[in-house]
Every structure is written in structure tokens, then in C-alpha cells.
SEFI-800620 format. One line per field, with one value per atom (N, C-alpha, C, O, CB): atom name; x, z, y. Coordinates in Angstrom, 1 decimal, m for minus. Glycine has a CB too. Layout:
<recs>
at c(CA / ...)
X c(X / ...)
Z c(Z / ...)
Y c(Y / ...)
</recs>
This chain:
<recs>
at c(N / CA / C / O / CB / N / CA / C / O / CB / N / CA / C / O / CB / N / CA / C / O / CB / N / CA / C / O / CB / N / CA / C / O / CB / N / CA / C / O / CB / N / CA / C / O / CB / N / CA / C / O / CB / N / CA / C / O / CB / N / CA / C / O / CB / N / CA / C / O / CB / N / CA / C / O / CB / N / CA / C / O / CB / N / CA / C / O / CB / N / CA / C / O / CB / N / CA / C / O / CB / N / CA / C / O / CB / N / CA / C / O / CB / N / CA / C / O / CB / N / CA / C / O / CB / N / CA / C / O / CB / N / CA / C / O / CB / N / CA / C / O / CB / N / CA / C / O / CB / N / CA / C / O / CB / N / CA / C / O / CB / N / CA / C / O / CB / N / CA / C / O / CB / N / CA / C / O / CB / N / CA / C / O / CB / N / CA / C / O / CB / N / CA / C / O / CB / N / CA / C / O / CB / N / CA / C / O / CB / N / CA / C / O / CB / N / CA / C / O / CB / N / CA / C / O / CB / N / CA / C / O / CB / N / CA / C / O / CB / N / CA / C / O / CB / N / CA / C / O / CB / N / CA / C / O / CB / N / CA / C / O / CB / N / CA / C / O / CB / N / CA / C / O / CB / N / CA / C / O / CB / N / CA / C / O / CB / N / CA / C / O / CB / N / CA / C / O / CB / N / CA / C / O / CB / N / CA / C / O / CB / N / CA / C / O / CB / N / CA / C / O / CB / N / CA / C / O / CB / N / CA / C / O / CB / N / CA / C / O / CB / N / CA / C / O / CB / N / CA / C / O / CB / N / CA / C / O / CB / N / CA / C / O / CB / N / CA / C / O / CB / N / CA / C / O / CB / N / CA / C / O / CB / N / CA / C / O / CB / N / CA / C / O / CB / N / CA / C / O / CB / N / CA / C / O / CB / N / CA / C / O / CB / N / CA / C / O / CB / N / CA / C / O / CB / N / CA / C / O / CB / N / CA / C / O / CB / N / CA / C / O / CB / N / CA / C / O / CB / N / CA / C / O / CB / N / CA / C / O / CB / N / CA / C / O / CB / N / CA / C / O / CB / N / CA / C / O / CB / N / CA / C / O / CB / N / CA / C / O / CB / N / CA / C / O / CB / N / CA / C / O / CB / N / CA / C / O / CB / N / CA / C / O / CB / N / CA / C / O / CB / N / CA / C / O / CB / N / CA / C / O / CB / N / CA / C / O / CB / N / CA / C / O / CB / N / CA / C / O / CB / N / CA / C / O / CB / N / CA / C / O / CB / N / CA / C / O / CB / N / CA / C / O / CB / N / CA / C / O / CB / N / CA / C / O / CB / N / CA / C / O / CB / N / CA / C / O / CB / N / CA / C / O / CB / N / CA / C / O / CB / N / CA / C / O / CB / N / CA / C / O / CB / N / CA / C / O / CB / N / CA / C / O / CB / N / CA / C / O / CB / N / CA / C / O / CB / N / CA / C / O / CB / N / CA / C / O / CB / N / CA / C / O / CB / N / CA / C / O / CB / N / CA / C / O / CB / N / CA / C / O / CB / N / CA / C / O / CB / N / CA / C / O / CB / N / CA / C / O / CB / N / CA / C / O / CB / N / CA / C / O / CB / N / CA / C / O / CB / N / CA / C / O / CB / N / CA / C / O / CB / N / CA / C / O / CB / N / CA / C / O / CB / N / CA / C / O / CB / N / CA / C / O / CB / N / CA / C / O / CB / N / CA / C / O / CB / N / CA / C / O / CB / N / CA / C / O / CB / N / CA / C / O / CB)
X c(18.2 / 17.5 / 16.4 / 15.3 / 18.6 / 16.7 / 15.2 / 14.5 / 13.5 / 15.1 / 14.8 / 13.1 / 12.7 / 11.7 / 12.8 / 13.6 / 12.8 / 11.5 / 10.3 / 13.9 / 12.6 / 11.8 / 10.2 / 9.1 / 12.9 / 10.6 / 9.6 / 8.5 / 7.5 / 10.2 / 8.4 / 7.7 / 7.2 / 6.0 / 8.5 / 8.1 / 7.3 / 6.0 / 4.8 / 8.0 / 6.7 / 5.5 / 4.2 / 3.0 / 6.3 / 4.8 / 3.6 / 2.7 / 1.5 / 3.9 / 2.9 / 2.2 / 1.5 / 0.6 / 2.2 / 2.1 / 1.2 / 0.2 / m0.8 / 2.2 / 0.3 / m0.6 / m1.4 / m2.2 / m0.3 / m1.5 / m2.5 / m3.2 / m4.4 / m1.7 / m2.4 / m3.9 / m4.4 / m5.3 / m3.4 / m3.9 / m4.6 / m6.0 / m7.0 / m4.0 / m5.2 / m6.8 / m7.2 / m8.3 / m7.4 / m7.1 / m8.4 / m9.4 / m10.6 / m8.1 / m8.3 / m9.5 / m10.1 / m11.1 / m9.4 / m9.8 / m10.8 / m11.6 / m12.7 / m10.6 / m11.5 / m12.2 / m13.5 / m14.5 / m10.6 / m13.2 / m14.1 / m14.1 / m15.0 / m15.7 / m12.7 / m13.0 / m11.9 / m11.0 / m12.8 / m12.2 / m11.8 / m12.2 / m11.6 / m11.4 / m13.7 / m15.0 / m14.7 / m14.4 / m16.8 / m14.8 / m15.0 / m13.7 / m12.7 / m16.2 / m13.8 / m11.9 / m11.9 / m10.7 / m11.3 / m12.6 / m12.4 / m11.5 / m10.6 / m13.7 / m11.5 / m10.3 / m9.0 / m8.2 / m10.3 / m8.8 / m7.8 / m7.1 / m5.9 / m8.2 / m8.1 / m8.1 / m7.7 / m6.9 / m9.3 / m8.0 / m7.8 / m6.3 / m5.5 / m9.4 / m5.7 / m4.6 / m3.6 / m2.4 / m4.5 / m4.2 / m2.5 / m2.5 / m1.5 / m2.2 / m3.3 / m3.5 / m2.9 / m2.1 / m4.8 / m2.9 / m2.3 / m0.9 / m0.1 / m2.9 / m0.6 / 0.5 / 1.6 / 2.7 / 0.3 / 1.0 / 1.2 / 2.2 / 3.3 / 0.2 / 0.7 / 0.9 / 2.3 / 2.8 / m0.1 / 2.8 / 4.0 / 5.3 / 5.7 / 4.5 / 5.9 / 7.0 / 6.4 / 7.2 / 7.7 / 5.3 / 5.3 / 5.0 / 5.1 / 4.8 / 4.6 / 4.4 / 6.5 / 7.1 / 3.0 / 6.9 / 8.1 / 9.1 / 9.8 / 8.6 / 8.8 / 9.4 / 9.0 / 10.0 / 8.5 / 8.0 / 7.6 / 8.1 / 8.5 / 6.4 / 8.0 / 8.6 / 10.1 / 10.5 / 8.2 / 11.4 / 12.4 / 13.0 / 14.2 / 12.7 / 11.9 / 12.3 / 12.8 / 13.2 / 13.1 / 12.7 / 13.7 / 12.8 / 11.9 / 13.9 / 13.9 / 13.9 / 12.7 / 12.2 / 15.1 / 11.9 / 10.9 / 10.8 / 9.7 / 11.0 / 12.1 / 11.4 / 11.4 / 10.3 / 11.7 / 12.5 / 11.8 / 10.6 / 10.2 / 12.3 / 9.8 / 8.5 / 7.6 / 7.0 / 8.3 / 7.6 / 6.9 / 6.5 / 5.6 / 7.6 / 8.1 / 7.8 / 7.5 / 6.7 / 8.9 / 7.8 / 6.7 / 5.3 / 4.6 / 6.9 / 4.9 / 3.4 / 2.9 / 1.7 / 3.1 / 4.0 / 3.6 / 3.3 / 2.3 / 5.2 / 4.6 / 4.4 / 3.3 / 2.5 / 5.7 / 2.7 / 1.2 / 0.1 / m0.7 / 1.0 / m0.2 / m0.7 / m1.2 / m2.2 / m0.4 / 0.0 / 0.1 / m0.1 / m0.8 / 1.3 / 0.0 / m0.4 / m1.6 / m2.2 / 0.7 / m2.1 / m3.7 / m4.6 / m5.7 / m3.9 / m4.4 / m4.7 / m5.1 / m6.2 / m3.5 / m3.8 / m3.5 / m5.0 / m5.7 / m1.8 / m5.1 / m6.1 / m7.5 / m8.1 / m6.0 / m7.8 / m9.0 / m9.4 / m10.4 / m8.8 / m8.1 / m8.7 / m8.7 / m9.3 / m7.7 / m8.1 / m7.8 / m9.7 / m10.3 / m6.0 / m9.8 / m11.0 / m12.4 / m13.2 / m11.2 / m12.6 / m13.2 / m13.2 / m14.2 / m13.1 / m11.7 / m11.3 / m11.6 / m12.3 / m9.2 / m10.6 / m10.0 / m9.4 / m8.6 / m9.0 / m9.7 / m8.4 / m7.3 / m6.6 / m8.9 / m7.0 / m5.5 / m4.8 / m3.6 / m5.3 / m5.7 / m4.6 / m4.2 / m3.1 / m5.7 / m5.2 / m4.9 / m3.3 / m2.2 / m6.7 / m3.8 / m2.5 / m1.3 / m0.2 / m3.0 / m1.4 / 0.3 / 0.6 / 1.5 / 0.4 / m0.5 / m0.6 / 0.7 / 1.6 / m2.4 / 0.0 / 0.8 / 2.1 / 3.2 / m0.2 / 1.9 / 3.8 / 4.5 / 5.6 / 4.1 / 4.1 / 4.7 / 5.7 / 6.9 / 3.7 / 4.5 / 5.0 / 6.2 / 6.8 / 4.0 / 6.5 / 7.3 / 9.0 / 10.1 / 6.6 / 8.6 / 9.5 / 10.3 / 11.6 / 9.1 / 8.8 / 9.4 / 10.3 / 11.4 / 8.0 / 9.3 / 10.3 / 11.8 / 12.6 / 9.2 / 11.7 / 13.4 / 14.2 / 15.4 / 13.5 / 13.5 / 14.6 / 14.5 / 15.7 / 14.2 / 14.0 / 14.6 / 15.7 / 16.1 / 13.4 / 15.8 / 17.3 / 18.6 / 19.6 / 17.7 / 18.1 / 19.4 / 19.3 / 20.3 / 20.0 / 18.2 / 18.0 / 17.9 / 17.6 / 16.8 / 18.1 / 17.7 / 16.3 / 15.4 / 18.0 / 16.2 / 14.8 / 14.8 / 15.7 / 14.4 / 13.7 / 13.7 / 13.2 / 13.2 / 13.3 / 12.6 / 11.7 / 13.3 / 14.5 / 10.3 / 12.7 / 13.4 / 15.0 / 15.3 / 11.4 / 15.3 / 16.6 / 16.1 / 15.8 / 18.3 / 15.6 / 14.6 / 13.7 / 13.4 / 14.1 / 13.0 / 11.4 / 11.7 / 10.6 / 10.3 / 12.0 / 12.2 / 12.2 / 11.3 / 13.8 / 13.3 / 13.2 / 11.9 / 11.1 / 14.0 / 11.7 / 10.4 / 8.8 / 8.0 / 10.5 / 8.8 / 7.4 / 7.7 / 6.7 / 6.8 / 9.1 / 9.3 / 8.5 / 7.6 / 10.7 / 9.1 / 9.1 / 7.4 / 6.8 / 10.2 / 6.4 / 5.2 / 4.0 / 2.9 / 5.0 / 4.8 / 4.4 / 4.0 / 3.0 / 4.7 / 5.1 / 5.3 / 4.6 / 3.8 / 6.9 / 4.6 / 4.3 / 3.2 / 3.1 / 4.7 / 2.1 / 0.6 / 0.3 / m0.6 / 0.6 / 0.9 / 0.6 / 0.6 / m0.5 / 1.8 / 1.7 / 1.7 / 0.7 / 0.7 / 3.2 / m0.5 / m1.2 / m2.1 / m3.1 / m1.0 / m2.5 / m3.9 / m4.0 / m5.0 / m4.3 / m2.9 / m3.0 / m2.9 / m3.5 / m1.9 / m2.7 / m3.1 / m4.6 / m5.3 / m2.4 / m4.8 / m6.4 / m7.6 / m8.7 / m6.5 / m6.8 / m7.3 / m7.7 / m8.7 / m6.3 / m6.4 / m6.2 / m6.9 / m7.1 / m4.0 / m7.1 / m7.8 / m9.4 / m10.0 / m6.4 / m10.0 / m10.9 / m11.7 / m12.9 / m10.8 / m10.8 / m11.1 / m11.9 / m12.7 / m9.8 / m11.2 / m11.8 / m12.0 / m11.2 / m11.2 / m13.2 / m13.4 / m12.2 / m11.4 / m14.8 / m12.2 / m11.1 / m11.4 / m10.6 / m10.6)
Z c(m28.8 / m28.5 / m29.5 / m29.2 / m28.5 / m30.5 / m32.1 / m31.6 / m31.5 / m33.3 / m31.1 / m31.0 / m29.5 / m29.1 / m31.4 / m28.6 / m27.6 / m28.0 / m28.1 / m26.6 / m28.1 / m29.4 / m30.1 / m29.9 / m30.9 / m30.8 / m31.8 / m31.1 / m31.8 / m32.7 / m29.9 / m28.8 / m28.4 / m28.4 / m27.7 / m27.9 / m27.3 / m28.0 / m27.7 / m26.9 / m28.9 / m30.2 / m30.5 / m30.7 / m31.9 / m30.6 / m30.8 / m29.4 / m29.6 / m31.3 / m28.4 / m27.8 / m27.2 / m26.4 / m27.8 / m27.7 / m27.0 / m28.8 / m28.5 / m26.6 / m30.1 / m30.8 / m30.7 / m31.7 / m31.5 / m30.1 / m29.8 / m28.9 / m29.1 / m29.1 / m27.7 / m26.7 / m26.9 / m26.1 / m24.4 / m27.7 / m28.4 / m29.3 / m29.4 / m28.7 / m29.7 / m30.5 / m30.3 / m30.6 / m31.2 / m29.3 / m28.5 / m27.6 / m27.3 / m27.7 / m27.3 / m27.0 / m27.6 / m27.0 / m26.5 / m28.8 / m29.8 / m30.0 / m30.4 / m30.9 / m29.9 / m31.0 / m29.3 / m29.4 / m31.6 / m28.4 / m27.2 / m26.9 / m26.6 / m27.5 / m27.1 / m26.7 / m25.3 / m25.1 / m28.0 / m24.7 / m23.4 / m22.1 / m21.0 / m23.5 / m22.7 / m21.9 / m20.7 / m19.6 / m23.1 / m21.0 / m20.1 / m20.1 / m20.7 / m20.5 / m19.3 / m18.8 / m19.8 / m19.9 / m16.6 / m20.4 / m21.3 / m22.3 / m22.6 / m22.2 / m22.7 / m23.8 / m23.5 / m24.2 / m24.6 / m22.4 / m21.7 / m21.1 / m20.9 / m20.8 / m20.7 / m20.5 / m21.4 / m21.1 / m20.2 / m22.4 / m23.8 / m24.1 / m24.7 / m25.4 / m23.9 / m24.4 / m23.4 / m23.6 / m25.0 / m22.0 / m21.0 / m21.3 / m21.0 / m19.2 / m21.9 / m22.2 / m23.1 / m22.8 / m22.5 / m24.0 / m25.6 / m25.4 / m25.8 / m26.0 / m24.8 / m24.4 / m24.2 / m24.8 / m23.5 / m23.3 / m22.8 / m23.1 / m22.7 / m22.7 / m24.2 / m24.9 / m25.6 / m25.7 / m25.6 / m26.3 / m27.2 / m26.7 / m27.4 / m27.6 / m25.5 / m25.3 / m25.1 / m25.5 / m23.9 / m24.6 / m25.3 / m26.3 / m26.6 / m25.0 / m27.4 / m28.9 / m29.4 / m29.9 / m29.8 / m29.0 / m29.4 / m28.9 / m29.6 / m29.0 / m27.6 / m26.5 / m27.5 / m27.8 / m24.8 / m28.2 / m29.2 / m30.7 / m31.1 / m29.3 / m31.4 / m32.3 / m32.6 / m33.8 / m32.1 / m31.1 / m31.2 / m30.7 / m30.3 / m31.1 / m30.7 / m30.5 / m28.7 / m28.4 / m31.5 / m27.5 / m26.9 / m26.1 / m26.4 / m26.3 / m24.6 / m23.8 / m23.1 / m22.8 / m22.8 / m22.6 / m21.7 / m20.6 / m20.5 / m21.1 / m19.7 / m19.2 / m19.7 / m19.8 / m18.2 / m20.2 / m20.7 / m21.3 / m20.9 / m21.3 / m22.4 / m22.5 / m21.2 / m21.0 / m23.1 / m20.3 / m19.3 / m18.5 / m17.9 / m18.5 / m19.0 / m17.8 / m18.3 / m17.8 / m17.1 / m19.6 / m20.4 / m20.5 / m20.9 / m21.3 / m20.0 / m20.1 / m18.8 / m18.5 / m20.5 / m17.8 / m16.2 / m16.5 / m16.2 / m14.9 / m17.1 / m17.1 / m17.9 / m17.0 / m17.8 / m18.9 / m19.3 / m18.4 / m18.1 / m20.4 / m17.9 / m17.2 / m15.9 / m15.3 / m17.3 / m15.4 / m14.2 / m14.8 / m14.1 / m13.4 / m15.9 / m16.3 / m17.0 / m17.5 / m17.3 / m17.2 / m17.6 / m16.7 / m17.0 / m18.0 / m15.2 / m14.1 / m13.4 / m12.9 / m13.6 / m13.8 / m13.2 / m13.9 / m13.3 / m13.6 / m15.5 / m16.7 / m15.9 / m15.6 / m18.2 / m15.7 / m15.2 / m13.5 / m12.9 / m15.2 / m13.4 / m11.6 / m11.9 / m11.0 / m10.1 / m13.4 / m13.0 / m14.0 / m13.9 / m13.3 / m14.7 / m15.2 / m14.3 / m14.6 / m16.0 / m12.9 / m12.3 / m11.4 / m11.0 / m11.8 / m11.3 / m10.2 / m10.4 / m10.0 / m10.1 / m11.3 / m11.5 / m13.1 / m13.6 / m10.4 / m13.6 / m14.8 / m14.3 / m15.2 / m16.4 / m13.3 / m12.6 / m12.4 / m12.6 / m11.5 / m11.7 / m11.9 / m13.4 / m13.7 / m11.3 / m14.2 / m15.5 / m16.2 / m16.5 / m16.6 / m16.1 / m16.5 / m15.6 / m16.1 / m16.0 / m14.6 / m13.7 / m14.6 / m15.4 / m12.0 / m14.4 / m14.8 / m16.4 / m16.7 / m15.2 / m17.1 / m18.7 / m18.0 / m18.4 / m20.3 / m17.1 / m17.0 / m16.3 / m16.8 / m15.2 / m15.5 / m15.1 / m16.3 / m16.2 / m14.2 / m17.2 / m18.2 / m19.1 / m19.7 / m18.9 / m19.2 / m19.7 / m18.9 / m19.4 / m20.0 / m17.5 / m16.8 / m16.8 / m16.6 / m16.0 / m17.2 / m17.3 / m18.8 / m19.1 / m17.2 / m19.5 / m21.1 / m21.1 / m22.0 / m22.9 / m19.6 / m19.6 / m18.8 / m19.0 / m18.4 / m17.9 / m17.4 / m18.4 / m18.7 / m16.2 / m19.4 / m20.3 / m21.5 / m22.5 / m21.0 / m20.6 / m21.7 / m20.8 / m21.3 / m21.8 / m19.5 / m18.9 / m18.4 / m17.8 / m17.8 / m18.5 / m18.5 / m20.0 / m20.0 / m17.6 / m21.1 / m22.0 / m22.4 / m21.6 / m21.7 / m23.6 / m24.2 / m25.7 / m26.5 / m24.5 / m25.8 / m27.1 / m28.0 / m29.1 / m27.2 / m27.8 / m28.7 / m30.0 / m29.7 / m27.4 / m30.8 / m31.9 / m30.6 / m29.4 / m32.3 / m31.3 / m30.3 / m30.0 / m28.8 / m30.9 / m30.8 / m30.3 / m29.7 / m29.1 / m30.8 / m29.5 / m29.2 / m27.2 / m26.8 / m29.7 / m26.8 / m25.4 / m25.3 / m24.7 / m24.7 / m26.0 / m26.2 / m26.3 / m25.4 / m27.5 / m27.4 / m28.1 / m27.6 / m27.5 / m28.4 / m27.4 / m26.3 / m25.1 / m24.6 / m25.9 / m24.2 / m23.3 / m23.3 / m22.5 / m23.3 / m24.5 / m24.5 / m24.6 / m23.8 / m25.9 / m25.7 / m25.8 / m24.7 / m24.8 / m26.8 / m23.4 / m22.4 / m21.4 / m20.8 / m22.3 / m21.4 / m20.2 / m20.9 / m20.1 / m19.6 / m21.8 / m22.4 / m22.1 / m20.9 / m23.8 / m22.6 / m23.2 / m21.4 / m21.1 / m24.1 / m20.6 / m18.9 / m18.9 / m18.9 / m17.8 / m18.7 / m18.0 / m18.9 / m18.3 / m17.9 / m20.2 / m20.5 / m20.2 / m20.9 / m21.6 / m19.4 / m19.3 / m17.9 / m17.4 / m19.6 / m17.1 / m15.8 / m16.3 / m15.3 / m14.8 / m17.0 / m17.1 / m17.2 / m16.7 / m18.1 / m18.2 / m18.4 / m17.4 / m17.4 / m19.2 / m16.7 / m15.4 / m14.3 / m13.6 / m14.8 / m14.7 / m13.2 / m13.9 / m13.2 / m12.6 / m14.4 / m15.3 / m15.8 / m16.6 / m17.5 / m15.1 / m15.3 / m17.1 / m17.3 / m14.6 / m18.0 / m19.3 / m19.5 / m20.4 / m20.1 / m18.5 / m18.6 / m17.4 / m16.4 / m19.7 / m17.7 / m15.6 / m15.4 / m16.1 / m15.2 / m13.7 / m13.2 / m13.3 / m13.0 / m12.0)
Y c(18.0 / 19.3 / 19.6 / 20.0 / 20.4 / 19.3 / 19.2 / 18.9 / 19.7 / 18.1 / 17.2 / 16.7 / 16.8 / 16.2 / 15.0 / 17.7 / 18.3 / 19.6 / 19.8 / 18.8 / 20.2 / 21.2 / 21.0 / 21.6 / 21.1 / 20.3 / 19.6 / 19.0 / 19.0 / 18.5 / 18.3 / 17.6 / 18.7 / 18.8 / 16.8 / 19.9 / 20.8 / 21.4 / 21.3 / 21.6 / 21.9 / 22.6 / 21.5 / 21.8 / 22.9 / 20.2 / 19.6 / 19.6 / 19.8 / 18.2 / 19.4 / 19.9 / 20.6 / 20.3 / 19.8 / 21.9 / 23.1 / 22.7 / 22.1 / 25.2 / 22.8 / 22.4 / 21.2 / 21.2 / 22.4 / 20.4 / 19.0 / 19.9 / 20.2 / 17.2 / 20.4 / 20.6 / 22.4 / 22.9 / 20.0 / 23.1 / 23.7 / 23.6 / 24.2 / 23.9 / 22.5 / 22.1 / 21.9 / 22.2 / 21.7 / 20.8 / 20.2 / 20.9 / 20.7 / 19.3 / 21.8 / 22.9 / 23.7 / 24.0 / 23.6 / 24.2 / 24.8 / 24.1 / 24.6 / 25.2 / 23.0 / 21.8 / 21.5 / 20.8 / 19.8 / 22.0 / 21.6 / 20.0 / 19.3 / 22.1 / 19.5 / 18.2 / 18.2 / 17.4 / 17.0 / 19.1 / 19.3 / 19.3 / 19.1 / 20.0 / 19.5 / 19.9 / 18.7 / 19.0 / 19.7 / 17.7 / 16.5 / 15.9 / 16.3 / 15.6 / 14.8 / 14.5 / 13.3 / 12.8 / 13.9 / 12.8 / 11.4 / 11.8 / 11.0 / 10.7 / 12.9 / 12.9 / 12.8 / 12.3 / 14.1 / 13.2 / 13.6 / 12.4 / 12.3 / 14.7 / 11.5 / 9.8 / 9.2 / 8.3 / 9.2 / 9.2 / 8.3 / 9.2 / 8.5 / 8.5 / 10.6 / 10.6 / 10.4 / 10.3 / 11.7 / 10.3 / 9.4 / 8.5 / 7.9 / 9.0 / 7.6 / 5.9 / 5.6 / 4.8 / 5.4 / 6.0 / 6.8 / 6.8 / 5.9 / 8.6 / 7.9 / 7.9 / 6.8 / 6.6 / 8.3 / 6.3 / 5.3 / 4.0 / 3.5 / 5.1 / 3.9 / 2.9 / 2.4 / 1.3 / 3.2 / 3.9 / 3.5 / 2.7 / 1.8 / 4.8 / 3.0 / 1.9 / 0.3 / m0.5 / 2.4 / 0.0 / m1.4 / m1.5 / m2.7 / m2.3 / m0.9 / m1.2 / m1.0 / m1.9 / 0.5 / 0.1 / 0.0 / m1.6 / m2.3 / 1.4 / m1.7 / m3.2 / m4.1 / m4.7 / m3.6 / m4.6 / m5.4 / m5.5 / m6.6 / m5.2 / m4.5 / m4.0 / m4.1 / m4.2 / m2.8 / m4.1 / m4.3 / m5.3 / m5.3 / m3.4 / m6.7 / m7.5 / m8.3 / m9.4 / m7.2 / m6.9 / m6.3 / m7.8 / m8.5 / m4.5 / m7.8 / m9.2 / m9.3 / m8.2 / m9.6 / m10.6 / m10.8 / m9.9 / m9.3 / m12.1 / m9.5 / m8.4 / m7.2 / m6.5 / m8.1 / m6.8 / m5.5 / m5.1 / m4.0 / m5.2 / m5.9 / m5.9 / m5.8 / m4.8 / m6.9 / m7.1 / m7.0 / m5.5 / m5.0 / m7.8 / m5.2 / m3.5 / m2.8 / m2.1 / m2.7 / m2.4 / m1.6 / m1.5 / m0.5 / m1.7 / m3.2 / m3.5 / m3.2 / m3.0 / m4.9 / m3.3 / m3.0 / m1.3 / m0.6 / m3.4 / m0.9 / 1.0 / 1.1 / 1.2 / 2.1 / 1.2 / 1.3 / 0.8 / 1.7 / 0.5 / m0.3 / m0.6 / 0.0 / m0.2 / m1.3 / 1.0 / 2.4 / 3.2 / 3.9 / 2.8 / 3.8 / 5.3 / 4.9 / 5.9 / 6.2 / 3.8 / 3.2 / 3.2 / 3.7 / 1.8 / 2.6 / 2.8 / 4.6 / 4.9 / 2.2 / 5.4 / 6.4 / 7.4 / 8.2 / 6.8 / 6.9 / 7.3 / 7.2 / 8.2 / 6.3 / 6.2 / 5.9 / 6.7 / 7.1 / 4.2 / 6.4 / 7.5 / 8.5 / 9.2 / 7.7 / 9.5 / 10.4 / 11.0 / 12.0 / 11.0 / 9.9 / 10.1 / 10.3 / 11.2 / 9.0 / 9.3 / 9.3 / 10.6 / 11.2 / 8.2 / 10.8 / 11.6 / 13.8 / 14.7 / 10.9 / 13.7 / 14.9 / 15.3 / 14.5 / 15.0 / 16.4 / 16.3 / 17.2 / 17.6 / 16.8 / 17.5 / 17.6 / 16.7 / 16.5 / 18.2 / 15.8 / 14.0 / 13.7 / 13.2 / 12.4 / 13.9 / 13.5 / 14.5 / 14.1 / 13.8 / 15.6 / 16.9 / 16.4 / 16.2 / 19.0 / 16.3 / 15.7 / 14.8 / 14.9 / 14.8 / 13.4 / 12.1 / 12.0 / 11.3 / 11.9 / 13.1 / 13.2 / 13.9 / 13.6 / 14.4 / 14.8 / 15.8 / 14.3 / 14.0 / 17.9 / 13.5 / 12.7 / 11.2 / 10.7 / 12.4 / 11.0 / 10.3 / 10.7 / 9.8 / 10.2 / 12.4 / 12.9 / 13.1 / 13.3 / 14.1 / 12.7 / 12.4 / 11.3 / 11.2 / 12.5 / 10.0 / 8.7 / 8.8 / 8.3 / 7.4 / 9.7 / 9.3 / 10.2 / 10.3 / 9.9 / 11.0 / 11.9 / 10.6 / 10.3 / 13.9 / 9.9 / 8.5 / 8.0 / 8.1 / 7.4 / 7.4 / 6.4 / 6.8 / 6.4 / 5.6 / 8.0 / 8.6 / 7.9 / 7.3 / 10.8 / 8.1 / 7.2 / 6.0 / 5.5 / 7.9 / 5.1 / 3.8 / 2.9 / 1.7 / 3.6 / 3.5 / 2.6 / 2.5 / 2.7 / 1.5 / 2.2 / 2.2 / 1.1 / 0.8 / 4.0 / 0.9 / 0.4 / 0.8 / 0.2 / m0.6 / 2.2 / 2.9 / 3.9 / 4.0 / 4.1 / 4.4 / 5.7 / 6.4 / 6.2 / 7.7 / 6.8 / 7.4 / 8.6 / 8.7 / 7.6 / 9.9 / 10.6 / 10.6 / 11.6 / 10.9 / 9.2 / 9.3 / 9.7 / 9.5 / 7.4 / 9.9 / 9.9 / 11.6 / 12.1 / 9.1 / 12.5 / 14.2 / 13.9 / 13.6 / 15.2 / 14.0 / 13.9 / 14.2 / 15.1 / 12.7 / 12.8 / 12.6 / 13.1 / 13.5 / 11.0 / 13.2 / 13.7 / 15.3 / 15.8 / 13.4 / 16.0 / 17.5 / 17.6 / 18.4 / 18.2 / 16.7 / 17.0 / 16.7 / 17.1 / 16.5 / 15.7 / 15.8 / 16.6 / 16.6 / 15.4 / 17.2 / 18.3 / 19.3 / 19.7 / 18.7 / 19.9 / 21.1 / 20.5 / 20.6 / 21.8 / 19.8 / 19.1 / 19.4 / 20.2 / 16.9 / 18.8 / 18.7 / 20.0 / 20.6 / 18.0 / 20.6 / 22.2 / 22.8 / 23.8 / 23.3 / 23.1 / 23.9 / 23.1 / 23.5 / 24.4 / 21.9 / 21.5 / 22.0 / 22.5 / 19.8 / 21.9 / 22.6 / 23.9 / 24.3 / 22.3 / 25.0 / 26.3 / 26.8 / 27.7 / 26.6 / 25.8 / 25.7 / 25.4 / 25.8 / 24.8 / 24.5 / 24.2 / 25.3 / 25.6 / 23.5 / 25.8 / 27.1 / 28.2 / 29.2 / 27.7 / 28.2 / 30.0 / 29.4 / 30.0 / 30.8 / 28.0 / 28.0 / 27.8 / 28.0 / 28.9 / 27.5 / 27.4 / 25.9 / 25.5 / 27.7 / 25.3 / 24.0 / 23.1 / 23.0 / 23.4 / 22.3 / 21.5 / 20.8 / 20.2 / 20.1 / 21.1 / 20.1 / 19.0 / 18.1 / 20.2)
</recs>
């Protein structure tokens, strides 16, 4: 429950700032952080040594929310804001499928997902920043 907690707060502060900071204006930032995102379970799949596939799928699951980055860059930054609540979903299944990453890191990034998602879709919807 902490590092749900702790996930959350961090992310209503990451995309707080980024919006003070106006790097919200355009959807690339927002691209580079589902990608980002992303990234960490195969850095962790590597890191713990874990088996051929499991790496593989971690590199498959980046590779879709890398994918997902890029359309949602071309596309929309509401694809991008799901795009991140969705990733927080994937890091609440790998509480019940296993993971190779921190025993936290799933709350965690789970919790800074969804929060980080639902205030870029707020921002969205009230017009603070382009879709």
C-alpha cells in the first residue's frame, strides 16, 4: 500500500511539473515518457538474470507500448494518457503473474501510472493542454 501511495504522489508531481515547466504543450514529451515507462521491465528481465522468454516478453511489452508511443504521438495525447493508465494496469497484472523487477516496483509504477494518466486526461478535458 506505501509504494502505491508513493507512485501515486509521484505522479501527480512528475506531470505537474511538466506542466508548469510547459513541456506539455506538444505530445513528444508525453511520448518519450510511455516509452520510458516502458522500458523498465526489460531492463529489470535483464538485470535478474530471468529466462529467454521472459525477457523476450518484456521486450515484446515495450515494444507495444513503444508502438502505442509513436501512434499516440502522431495520433492524439489521449491515446498517449490511456496509453500510460493502461501500462499501470499491466504493472497491477504483474502482481499476479510474476515479475522480475523490485517487489514494490509493480504498486509503485502501477500507482504513478494511473494517477500520471488520469491528470493528463484531466488536462486534456479542461483544455490546459492539446489533445
Amino acid at each position: 500500500m506505501t509504494a502505491l501511495l508513493i507512485g501515486a504522489g509521484l505522479g501527480a508531481v512528475l506531470i505537474g511539473t511538466l506542466y508548469r515547466l510547459g513541456a506539455l504543450e506538444d505530445r513528444s514529451g508525453i511520448a518519450v515518457l510511455l516509452g520510458a515507462i516502458a522500458l523498465f521491465w526489460p531492463v529489470f528481465a535483464f538485470q535478474a538474470n530471468a529466462g529467454t522468454a521472459t525477457i523476450i516478453l518484456h521486450c515484446v511489452v515495450f515494444l507495444a507500448f513503444s508502438a502505442l508511443a509513436a501512434y499516440g504521438f502522431k495520433t492524439s495525447a489521449t491515446v498517449l494518457a490511456a496509453g500510460i493508465i493502461a501500462h499501470g494496469l499491466f504493472d497491477a497484472a504483474t502482481l499476479l503473474t510474476g515479475h522480475p523487477g523490485p517487489v514494490w516496483w509493480p504498486a509503485m509504477c502501477g500507482g504513478l501510472d494511473v494517477v500520471a494518466g488520469a491528470l493528463l486526461l484531466f488536462l486534456i478535458k479542461t483544455q490546459r493542454i492539446p489533445a
